[in-house]
MARFINU-754653 format. One line per field, with one value per residue: x, y, z of N, C-alpha, C in turn; residue in three letters; residue number from 1. Coordinates in nm, 2 decimals. Example, Ala and Ser with C-alpha at 12.3 -4.5 7.8 and 13.67 -1.06 7.14 Angstrom:
BEGIN
n_u (1.32 / 1.28)
n_v (-0.57 / -0.22)
n_w (0.78 / 0.71)
ca_u (1.23 / 1.37)
ca_v (-0.45 / -0.11)
ca_w (0.78 / 0.71)
c_u (1.32 / 1.29)
c_v (-0.33 / 0.00)
c_w (0.78 / 0.79)
r (Ala / Ser)
k (1 / 2)
! end
This chain:
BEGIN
n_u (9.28 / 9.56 / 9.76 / 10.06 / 10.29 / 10.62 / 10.70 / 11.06 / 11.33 / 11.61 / 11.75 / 11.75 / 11.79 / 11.85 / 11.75 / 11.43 / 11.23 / 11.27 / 11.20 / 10.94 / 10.87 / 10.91 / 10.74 / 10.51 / 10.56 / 10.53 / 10.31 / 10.12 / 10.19 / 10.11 / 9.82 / 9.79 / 9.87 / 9.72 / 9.40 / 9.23 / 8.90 / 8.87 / 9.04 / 9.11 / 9.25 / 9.45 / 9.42 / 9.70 / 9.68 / 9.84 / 10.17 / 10.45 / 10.68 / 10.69 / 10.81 / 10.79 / 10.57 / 10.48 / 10.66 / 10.50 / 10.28 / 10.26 / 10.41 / 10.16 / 9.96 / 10.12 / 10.07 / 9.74 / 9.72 / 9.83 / 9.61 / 9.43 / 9.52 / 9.50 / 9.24 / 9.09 / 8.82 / 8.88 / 8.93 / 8.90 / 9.06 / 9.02 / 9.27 / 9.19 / 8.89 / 8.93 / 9.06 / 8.90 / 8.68 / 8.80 / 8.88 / 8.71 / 8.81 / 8.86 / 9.11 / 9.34 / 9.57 / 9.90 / 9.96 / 9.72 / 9.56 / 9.69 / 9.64 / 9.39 / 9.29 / 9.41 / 9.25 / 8.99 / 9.04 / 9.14 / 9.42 / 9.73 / 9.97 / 10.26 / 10.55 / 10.72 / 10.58 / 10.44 / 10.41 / 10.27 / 10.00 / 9.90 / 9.79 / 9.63 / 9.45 / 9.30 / 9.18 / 9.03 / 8.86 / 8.73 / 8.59 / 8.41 / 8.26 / 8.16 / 7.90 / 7.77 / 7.67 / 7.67 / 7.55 / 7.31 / 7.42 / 7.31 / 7.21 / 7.28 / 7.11 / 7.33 / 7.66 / 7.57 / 7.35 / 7.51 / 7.67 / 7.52 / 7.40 / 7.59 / 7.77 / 7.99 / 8.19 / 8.29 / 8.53)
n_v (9.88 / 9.96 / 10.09 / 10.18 / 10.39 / 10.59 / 10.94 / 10.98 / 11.17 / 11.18 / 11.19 / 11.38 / 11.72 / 11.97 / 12.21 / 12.35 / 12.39 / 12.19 / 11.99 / 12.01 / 12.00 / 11.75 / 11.58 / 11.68 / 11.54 / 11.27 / 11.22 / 11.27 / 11.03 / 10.85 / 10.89 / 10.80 / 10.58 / 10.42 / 10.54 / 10.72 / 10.89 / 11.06 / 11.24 / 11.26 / 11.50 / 11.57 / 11.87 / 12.10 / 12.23 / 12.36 / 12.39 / 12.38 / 12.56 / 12.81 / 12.87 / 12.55 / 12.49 / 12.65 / 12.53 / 12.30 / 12.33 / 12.44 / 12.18 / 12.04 / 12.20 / 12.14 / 11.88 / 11.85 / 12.08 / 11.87 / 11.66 / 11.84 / 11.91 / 11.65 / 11.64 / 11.53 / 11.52 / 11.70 / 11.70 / 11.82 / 11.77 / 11.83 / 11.74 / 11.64 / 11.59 / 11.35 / 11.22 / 11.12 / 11.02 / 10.80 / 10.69 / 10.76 / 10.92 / 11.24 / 11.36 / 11.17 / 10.92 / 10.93 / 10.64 / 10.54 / 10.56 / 10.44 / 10.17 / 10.17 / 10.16 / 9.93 / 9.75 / 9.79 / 9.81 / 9.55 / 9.44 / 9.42 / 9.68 / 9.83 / 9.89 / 10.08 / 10.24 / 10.43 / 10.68 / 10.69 / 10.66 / 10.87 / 10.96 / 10.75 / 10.72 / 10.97 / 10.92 / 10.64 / 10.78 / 11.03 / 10.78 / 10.73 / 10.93 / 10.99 / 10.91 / 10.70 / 10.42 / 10.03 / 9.75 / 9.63 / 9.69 / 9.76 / 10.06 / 10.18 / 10.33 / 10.41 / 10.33 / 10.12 / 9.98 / 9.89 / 9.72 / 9.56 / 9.44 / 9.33 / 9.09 / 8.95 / 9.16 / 9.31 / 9.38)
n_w (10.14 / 9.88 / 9.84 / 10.05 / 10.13 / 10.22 / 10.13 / 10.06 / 10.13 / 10.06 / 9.86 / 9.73 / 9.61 / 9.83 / 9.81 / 9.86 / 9.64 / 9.46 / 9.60 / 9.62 / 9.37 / 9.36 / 9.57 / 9.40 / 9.14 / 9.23 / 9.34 / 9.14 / 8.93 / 9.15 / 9.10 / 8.83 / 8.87 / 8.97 / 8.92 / 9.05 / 9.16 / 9.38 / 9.62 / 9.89 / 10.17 / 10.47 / 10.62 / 10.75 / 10.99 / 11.24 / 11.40 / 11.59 / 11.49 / 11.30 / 11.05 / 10.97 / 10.98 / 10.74 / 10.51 / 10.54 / 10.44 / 10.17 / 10.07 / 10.08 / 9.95 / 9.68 / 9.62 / 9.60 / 9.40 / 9.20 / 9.24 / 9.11 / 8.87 / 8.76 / 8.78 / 9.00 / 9.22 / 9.52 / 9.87 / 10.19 / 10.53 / 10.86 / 11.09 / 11.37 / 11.31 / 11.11 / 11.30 / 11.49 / 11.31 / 11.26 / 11.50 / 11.70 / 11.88 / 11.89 / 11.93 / 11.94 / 11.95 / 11.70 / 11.73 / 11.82 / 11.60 / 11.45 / 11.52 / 11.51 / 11.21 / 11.17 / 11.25 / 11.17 / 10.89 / 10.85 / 10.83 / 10.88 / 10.96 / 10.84 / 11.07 / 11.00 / 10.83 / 10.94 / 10.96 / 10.71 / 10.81 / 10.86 / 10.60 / 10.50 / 10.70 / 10.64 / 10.41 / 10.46 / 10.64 / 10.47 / 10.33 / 10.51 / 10.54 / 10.31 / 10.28 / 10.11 / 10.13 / 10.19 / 10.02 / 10.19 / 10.41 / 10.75 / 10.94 / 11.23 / 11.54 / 11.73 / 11.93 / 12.13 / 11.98 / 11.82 / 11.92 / 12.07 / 11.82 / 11.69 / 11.86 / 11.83 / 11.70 / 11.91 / 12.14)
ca_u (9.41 / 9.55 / 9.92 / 10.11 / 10.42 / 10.65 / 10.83 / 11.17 / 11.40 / 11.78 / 11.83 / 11.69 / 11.86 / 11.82 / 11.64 / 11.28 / 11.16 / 11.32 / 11.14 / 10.80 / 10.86 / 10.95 / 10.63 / 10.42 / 10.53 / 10.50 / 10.17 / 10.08 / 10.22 / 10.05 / 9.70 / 9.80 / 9.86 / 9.56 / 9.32 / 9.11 / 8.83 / 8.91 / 9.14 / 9.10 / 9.38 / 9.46 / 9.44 / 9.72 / 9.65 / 9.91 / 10.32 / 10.54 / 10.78 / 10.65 / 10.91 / 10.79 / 10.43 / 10.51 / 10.67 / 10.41 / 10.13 / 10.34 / 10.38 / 10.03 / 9.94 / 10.10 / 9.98 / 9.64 / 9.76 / 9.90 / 9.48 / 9.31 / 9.56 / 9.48 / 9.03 / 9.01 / 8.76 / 8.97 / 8.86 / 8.98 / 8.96 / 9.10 / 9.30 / 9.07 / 8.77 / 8.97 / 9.10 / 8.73 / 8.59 / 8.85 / 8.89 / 8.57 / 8.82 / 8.96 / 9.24 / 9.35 / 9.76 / 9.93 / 9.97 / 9.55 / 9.52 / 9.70 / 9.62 / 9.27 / 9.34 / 9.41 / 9.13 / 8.89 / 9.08 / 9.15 / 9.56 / 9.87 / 10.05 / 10.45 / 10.56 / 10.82 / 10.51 / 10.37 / 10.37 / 10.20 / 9.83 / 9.80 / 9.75 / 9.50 / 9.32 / 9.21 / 9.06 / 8.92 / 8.78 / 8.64 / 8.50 / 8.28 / 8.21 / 8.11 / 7.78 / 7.78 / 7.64 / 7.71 / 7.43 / 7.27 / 7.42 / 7.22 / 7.24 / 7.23 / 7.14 / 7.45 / 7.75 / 7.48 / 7.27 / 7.60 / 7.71 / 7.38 / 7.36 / 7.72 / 7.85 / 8.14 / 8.27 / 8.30 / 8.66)
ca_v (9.95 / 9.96 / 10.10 / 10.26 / 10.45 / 10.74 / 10.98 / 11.01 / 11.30 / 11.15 / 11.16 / 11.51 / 11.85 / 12.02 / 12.29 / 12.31 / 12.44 / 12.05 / 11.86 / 12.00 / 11.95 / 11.56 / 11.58 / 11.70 / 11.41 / 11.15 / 11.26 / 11.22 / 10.93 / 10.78 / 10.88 / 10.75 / 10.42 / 10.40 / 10.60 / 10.73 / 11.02 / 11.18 / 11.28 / 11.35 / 11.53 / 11.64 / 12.04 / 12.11 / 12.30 / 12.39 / 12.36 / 12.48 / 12.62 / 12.86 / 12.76 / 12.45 / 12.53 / 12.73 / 12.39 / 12.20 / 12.39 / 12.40 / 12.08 / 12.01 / 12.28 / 12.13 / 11.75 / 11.92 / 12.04 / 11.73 / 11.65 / 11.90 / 11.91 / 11.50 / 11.60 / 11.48 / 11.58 / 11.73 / 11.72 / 11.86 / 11.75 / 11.87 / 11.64 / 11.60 / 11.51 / 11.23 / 11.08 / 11.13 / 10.94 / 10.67 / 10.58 / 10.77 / 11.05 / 11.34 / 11.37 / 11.03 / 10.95 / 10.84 / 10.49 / 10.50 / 10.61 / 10.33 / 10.05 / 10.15 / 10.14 / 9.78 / 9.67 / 9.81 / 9.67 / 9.39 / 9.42 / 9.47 / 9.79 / 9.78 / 10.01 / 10.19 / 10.33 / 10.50 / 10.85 / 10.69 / 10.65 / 10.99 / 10.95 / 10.61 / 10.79 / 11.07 / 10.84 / 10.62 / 10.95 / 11.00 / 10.72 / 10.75 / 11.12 / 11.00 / 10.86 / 10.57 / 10.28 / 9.90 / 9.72 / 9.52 / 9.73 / 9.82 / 10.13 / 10.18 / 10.43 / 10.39 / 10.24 / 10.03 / 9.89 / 9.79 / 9.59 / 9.43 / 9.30 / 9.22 / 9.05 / 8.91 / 9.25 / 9.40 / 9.31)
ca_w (10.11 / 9.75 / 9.85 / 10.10 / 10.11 / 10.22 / 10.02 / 10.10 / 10.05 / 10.11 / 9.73 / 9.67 / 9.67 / 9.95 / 9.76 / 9.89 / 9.55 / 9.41 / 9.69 / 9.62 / 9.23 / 9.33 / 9.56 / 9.29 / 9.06 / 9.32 / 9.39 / 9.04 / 8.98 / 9.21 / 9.04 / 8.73 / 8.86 / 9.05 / 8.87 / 9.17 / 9.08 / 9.41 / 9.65 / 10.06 / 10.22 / 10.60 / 10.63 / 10.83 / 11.13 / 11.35 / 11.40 / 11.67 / 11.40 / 11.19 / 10.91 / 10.96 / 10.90 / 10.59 / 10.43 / 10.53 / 10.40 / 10.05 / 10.03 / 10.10 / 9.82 / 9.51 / 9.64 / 9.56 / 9.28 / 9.13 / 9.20 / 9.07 / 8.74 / 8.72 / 8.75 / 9.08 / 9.37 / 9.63 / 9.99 / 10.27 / 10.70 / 10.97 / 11.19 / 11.49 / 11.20 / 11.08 / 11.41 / 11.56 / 11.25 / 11.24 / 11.65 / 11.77 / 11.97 / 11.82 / 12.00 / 11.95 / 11.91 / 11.57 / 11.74 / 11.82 / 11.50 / 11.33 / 11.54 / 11.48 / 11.09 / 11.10 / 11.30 / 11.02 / 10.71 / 10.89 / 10.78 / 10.96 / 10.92 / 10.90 / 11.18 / 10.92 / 10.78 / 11.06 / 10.93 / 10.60 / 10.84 / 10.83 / 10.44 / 10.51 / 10.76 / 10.58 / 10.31 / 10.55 / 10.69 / 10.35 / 10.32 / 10.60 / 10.53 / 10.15 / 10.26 / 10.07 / 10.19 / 10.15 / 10.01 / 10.34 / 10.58 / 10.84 / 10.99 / 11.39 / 11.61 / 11.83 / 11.96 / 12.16 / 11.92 / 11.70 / 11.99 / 12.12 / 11.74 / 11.64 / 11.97 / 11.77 / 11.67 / 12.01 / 12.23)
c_u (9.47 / 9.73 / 9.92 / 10.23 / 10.46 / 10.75 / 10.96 / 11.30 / 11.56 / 11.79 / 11.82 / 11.77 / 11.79 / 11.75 / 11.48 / 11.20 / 11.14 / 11.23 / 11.00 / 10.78 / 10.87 / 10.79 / 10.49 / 10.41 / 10.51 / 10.35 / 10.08 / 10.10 / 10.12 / 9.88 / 9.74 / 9.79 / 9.75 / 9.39 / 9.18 / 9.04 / 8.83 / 8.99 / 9.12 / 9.24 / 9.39 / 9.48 / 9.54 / 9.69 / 9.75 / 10.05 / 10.38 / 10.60 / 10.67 / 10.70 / 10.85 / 10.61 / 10.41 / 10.54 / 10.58 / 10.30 / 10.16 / 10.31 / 10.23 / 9.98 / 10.03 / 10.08 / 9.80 / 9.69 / 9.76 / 9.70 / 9.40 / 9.42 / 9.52 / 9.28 / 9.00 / 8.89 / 8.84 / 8.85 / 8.92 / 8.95 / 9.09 / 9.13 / 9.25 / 8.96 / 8.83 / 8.99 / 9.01 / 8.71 / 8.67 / 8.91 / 8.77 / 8.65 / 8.91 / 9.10 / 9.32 / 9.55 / 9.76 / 9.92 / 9.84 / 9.51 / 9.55 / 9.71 / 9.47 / 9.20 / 9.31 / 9.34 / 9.00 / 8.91 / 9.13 / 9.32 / 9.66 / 9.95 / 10.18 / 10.45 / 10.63 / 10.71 / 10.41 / 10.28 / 10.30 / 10.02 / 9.80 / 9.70 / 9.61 / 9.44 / 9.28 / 9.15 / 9.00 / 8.77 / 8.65 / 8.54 / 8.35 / 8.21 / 8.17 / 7.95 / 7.77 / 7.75 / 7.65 / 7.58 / 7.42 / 7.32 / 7.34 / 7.26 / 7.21 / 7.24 / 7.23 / 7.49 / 7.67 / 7.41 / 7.39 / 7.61 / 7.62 / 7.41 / 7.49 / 7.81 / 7.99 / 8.24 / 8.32 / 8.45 / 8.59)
c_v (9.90 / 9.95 / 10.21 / 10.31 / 10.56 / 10.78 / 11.05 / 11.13 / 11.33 / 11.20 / 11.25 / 11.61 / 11.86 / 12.13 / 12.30 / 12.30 / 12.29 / 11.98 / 11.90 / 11.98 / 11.76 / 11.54 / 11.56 / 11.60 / 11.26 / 11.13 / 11.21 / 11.11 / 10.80 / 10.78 / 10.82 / 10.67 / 10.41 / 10.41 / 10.61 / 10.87 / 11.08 / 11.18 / 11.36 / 11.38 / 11.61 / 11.81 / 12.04 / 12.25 / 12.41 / 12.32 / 12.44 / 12.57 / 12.70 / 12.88 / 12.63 / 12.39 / 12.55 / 12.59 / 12.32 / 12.22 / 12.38 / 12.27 / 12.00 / 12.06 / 12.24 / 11.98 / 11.80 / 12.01 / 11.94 / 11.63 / 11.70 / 11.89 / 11.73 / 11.52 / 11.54 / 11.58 / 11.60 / 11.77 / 11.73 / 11.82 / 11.78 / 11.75 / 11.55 / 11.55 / 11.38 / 11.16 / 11.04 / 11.01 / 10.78 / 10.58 / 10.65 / 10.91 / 11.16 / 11.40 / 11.27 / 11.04 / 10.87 / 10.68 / 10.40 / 10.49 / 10.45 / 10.19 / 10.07 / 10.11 / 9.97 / 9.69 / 9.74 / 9.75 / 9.56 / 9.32 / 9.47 / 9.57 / 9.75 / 9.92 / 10.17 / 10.30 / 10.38 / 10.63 / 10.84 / 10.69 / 10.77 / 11.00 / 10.88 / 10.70 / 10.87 / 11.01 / 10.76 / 10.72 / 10.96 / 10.94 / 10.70 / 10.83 / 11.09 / 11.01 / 10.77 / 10.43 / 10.14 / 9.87 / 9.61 / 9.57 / 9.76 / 9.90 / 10.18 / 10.30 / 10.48 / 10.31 / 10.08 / 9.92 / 9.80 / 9.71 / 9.52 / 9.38 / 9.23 / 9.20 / 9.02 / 8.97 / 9.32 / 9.32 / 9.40)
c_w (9.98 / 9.77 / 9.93 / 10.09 / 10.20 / 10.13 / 10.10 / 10.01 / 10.04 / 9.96 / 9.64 / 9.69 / 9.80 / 9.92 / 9.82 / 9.75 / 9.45 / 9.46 / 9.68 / 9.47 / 9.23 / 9.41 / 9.46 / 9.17 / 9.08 / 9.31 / 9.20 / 8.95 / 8.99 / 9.16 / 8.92 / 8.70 / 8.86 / 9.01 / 8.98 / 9.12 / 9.24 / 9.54 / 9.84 / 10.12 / 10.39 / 10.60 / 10.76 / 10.91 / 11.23 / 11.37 / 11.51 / 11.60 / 11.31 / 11.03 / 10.88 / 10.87 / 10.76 / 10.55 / 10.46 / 10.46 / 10.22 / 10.02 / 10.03 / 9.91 / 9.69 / 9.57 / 9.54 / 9.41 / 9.16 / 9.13 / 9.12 / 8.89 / 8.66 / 8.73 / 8.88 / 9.19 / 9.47 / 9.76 / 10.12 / 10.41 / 10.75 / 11.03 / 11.28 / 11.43 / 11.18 / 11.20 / 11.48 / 11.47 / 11.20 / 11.42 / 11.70 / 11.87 / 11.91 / 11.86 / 12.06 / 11.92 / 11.77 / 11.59 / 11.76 / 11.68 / 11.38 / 11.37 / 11.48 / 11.30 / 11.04 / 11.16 / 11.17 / 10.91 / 10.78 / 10.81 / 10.88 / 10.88 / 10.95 / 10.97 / 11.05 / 10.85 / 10.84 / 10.98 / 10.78 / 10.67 / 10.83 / 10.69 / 10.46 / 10.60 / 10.69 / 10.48 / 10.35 / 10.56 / 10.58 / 10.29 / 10.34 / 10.59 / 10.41 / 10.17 / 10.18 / 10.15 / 10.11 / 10.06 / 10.15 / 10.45 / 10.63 / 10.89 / 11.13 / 11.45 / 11.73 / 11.86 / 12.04 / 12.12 / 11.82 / 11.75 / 12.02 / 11.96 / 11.66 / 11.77 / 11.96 / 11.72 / 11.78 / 12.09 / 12.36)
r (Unk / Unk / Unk / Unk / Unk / Unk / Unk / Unk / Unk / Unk / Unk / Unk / Unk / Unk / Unk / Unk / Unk / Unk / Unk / Unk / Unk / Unk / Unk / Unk / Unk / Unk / Unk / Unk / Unk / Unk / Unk / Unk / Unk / Unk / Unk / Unk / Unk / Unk / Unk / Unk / Unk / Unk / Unk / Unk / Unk / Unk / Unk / Unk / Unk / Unk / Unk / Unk / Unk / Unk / Unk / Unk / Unk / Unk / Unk / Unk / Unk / Unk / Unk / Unk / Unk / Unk / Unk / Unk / Unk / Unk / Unk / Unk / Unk / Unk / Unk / Unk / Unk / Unk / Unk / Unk / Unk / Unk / Unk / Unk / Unk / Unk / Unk / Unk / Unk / Unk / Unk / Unk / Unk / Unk / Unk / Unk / Unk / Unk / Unk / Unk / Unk / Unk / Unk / Unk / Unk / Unk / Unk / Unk / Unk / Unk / Unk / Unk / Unk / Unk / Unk / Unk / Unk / Unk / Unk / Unk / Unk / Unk / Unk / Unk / Unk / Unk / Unk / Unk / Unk / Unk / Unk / Unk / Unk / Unk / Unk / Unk / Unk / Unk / Unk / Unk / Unk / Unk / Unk / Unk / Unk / Unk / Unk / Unk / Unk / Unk / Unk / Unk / Unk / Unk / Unk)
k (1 / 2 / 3 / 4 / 5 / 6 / 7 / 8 / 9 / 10 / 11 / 12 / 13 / 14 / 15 / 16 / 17 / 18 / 19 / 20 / 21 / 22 / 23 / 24 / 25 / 26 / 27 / 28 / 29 / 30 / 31 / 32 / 33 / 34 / 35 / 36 / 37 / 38 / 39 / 40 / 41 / 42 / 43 / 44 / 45 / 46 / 47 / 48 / 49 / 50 / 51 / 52 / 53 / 54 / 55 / 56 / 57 / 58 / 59 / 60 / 61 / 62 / 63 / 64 / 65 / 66 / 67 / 68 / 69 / 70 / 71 / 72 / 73 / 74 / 75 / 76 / 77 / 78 / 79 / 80 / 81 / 82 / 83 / 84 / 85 / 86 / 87 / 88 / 89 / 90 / 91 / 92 / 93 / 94 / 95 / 96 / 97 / 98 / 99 / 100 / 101 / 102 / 103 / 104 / 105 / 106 / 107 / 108 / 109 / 110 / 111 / 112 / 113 / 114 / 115 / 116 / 117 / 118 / 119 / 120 / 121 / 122 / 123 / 124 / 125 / 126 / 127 / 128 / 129 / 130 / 131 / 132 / 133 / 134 / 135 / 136 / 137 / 138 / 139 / 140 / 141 / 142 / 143 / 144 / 145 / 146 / 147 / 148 / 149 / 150 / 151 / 152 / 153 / 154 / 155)
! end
């Protein structure tokens, strides 16, 4: 993990049109520092509110944006893909989700940035989903065979 955050919107109009223009330069921004060539993001899915949806979807859409105008690879996962490929159940909670986080990087998450794992998970996610392999990893046919040969990784 490189850097986490949330964006906060105390100091923003109340405009929506404002808070997806501060998005959009957050978002870029944050490639500029970083200089990453691509870009995984959560598809949202599903909202009780249908207002609520609509801004979410937006704000999603100029994030993406703010990649594809910076050259990156944009990649998209549903929810249940990411929480599958970073606890093993797709219908895992935010608090599975980001304890499981900091047993893989091997870092302690601050609680205040809860609603930032969504972010880290989906590039986790990515990760795994690149295909990329370490050099010397070995690769196992199941949860099985990881634990018979790494006894020291298993609780």
């Amino acid at each position: 993990m490189v850097d986490i955050g949330v964006l906060t919107f105390a100091h923003i109009s109340s405009d929506h049109a404002v808070k997806l223009r501060y998005i959009f330069e957050q978002v870029q921004d944050l490639i500029r520092q970083h200089n990453p060539s691509e870009m995984a993001i959560e598809t949202p899915i599903y909202a009780q509110n249908p207002l609520s949806m609509l801004k979410l979807g937006r704000a999603q859409g100029v994030a993406i944006a703010a990649g594809v105008v910076c050259d990156l690879a944009i990649t998209e996962y549903l929810p249940k893909k990411i929480k599958r490929a970073v606890t093993g159940n797709g219908n895992a909670s935010k608090e599975q989700v980001a304890g499981m986080l900091e047993n893989i990087l091997h870092q302690k998450l601050n609680q205040k940035y809860l609603d930032a794992t969504d972010a880290l998970a989906a590039a986790v996610c990515h990760h795994f989903q690149s295909g990329t392999k370490q050099t010397g990893t070995k690769s196992y046919s199941g949860w099985g065979a990881f634990a018979k040969d790494n006894p020291d990784k298993v609780k």
